[in-house]
C-alpha positions in Angstrom: 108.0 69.1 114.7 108.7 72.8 115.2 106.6 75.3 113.7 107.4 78.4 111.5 105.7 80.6 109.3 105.9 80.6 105.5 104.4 82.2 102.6 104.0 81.1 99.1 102.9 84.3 97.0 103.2 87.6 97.4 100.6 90.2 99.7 99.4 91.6 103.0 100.0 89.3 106.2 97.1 86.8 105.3 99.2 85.2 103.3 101.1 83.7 105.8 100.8 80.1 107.1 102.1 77.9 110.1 104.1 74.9 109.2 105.3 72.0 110.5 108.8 71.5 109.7 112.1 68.9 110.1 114.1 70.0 112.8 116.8 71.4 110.3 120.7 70.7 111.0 123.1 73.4 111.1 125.7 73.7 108.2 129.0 75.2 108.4 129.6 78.3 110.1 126.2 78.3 111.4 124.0 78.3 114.8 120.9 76.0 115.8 118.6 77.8 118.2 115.0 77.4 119.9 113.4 80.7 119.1 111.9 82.2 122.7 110.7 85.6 120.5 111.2 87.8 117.3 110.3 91.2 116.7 108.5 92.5 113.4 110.3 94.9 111.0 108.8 96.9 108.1 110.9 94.9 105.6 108.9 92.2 106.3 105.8 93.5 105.1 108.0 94.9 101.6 109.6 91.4 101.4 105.7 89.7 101.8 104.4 92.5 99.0 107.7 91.1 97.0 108.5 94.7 96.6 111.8 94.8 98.7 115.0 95.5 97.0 115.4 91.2 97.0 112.2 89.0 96.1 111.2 86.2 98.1 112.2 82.7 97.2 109.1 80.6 97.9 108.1 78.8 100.5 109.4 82.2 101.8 110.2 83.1 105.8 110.6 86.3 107.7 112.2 87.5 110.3 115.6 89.3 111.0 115.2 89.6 114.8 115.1 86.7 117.2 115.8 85.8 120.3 116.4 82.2 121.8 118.8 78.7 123.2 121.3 77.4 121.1 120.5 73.7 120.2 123.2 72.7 117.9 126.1 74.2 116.4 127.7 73.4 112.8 131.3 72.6 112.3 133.6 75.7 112.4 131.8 77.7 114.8 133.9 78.7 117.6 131.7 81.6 119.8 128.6 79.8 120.9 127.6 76.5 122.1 124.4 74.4 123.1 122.4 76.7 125.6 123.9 80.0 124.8 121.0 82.6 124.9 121.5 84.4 121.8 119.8 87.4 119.3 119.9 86.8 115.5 121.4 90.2 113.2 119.4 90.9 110.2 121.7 89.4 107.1 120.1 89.6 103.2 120.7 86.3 103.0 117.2 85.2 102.5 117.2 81.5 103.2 118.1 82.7 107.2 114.5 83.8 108.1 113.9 83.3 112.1 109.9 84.0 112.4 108.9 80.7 114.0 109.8 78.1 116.7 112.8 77.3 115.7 115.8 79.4 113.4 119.2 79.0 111.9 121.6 82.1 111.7 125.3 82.3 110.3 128.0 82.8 113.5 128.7 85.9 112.2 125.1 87.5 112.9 124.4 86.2 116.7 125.2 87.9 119.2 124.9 86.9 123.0 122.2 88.5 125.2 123.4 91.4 127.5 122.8 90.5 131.1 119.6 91.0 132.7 117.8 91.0 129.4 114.6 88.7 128.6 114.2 87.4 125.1 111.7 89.8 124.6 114.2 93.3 124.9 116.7 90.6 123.5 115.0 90.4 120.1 114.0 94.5 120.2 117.6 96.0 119.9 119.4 95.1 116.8 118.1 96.0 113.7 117.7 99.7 115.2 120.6 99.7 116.9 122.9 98.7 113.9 120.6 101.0 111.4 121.0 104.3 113.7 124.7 103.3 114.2 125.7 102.5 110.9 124.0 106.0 110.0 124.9 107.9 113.0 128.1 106.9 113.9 129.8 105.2 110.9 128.8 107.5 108.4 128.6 111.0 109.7 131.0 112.1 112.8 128.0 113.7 115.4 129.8 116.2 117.8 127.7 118.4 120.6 126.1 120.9 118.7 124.9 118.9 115.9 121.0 118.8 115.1 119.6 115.2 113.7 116.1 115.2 112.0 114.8 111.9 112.6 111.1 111.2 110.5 108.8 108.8 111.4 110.5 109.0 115.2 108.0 106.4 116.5 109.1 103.5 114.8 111.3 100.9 115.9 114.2 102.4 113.8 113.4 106.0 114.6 113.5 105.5 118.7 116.5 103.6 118.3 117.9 106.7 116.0 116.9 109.1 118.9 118.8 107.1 121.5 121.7 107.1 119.6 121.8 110.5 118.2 121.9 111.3 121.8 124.3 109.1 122.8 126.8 111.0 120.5 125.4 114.0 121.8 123.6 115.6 119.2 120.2 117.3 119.4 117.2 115.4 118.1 114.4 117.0 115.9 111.5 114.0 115.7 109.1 114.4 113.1 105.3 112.8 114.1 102.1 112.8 112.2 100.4 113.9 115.3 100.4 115.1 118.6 99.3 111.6 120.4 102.9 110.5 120.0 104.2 113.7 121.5 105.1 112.6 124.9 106.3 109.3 123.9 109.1 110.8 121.6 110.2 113.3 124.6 110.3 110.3 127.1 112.7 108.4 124.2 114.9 111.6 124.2 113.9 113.6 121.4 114.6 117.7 122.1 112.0 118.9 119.7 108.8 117.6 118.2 107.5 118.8 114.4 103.7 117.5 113.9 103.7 117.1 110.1 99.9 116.8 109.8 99.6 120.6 110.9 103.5 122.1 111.1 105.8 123.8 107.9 108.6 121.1 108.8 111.5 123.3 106.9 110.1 126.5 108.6 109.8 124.5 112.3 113.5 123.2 111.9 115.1 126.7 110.8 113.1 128.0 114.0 114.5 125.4 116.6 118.3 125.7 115.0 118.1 129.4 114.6 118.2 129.4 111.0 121.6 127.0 110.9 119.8 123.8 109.4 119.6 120.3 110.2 123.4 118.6 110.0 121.8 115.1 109.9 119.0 113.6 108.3 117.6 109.9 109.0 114.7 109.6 106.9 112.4 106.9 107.4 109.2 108.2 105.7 111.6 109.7 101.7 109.2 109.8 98.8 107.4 113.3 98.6 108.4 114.0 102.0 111.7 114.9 101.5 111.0 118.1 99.8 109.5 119.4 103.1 112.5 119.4 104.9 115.2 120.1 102.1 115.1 123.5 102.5 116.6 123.5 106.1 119.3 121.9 105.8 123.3 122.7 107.4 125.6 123.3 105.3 127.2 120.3 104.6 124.4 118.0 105.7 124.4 114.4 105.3 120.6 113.3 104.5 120.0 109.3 104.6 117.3 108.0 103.0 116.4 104.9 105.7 113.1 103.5 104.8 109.7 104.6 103.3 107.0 103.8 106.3 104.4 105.7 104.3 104.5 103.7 101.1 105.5 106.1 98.6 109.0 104.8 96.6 109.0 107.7 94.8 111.5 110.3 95.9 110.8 114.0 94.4 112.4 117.3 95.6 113.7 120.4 95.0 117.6 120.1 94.2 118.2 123.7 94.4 118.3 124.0 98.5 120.2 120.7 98.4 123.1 122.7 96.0 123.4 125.3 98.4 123.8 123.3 101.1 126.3 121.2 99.2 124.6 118.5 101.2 124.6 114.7 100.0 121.9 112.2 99.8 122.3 108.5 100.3 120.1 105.6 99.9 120.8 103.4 102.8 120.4 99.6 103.7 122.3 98.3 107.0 123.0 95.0 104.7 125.6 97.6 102.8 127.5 98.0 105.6 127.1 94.5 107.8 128.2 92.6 104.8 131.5 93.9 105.8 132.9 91.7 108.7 135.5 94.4 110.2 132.0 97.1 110.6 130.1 94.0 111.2 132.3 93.3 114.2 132.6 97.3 115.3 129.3 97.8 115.4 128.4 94.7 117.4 131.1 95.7 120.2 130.2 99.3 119.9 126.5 98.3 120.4 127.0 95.6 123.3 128.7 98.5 125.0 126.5 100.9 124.8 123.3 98.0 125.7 125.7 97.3 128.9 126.0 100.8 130.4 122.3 101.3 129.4 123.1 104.1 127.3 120.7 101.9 124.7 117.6 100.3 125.5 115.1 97.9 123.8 111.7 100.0 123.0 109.0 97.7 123.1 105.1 98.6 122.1 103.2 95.7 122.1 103.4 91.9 122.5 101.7 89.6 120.9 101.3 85.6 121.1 102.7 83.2 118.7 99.1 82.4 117.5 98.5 86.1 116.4 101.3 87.0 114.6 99.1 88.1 111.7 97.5 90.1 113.8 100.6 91.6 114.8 102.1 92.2 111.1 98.1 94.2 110.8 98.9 96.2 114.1 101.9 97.5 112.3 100.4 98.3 108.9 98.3 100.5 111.0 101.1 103.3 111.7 100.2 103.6 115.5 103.1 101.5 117.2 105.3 103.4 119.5 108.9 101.1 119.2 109.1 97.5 118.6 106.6 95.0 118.1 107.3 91.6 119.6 106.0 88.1 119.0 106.1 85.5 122.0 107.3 82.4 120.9 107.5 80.4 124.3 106.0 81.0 128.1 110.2 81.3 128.7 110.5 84.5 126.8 110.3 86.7 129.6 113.0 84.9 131.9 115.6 87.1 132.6 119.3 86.0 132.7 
């Protein structure tokens, strides 16, 4: 019997538990597969807390990102068959969790690998790709010139924000706690580097843009942090609240600077914007482009085995990963196609 993990109540990663379960049959519209690897997300800790913007149905499973073989297929799927190698997209649907040995996903959020990928870089791309392109690309129109401000650069969402603020050509502000991560966030692309535990963040990005502002925020730290970069921001800037890596839900700031700049402010969730099929189905071709030419590439920190996924989840509450952690499901992960 394959085994995933499930959780029953609410709090840190302890609470989750391997299970044996029924090999599960696919239903309509949706995709079988043998899960080779999955990558963590910070939602997953929020959903485990039950303090996401959906609450866990229990027995509760995680997961948006895996990576593995199709087994079975239900009836009306037409783009994937047994043995496909395929990566799950994250969907809110939260019956479609894919931590474990085996994982159903609806048609419409699998993708095939790109060639010369491992299941390991295979389940590392998605969720930041289609974040940073639903924010960068979809919602704002980047030109040369531009300046993005991307906080809390390190994380899996912020590298793959850098990557594609720079595909569009814009310049990249990253925002770090310290300087350890410096040389990491220059080798991901990032132009400029503000150290929050010692730098005036507002003052540092009016120095680096010569006073113009930031056009582009994509915020993954909000809450009180916000204020300290309000006040340098372009005229007309578009600031996108992403995600909240430092625990505080509370967003307070000064709405004066953000009148002048006749800037907007939007809470953002990629489960807005995938739920539509037509930008579902650009951002997936946009995406598989861009992971083809190697204009976008899976960032991966640390790997970690099946057995210590807990461990893993712990590793990630601890704020020092540098891009995505992975979880290796099967010895075949890192077999290349």
């Amino acid at each position: 019997m394959p085994v995933v993990l499930q959780f029953d109540r609410p709090g840190s990663p302890t609470v989750l538990e391997y299970r044996d379960i029924a090999t599960p049959e696919p239903g309509p519209g949706e995709v079988l597969y043998r899960v080779l690897a999955f990558g963590l997300n910070r939602a997953d800790i929020l959903l485990m807390a039950d303090v996401y913007y959906n609450s866990p149905v229990y027995p509760a499973r995680l997961g948006h990102d895996a990576a593995g073989i199709v087994e079975a297929v239900g009836s009306g799927v037409t783009r994937f068959r047994v043995g496909d190698y395929v990566s799950s997209i994250a969907q809110e649907d939260g019956r479609y969790g894919v931590n474990g040995e085996i994982a159903i996903t609806p048609e419409d959020y699998v993708v095939a690998w790109p060639k010369g990928f491992n299941a390991l870089e295979a389940c590392s791309v998605w969720s930041s790709a289609l974040t940073s392109y639903y924010s960068l690309v979809e919602l704002v129109t980047l030109t040369p010139g531009d300046t993005v401000l991307i906080t809390a650069a390190s994380s899996t969402a912020g590298t793959g924000a850098i990557q594609m603020a720079k595909l569009c050509g814009a310049r990249v502000i990253a925002t770090s706690r310290g300087h350890d991560k410096t040389d990491f966030l220059r080798a991901v692309g990032a132009d400029h580097i503000i150290v929050t535990e010692t730098d005036d963040v507002a003052d540092e990005i009016r120095k680096i843009t010569n006073g113009r502002g930031v056009n582009v925020v994509f915020d993954m730290v909000s809450g009180a942090f916000v204020d300290r970069y309000v006040g340098a921001l372009a005229k007309g800037a578009s600031v996108h609240l992403v995600g909240a890596v430092g625990g505080d839900l509370i967003t307070n700031f000064s709405v004066l600077p953000l009148v002048q700049a006749g800037a907007t402010i939007t809470g953002f969730s990629i489960f807005n914007y995938s739920r539509d099929k037509t930008r579902l189905e650009r951002a997936k071709t946009f995406i598989l482009d861009a992971l083809n030419r190697q204009q976008f590439k899976p960032i991966i920190d640390r790997v970690y085995d099946f057995a210590d996924t807990v461990r893993a989840y712990e590793y990630m509450q601890a704020g020092s990963q540098k891009g995505k952690i992975v979880v290796r499901v099967s010895p075949d992960a890192e077999l290349r196609l």
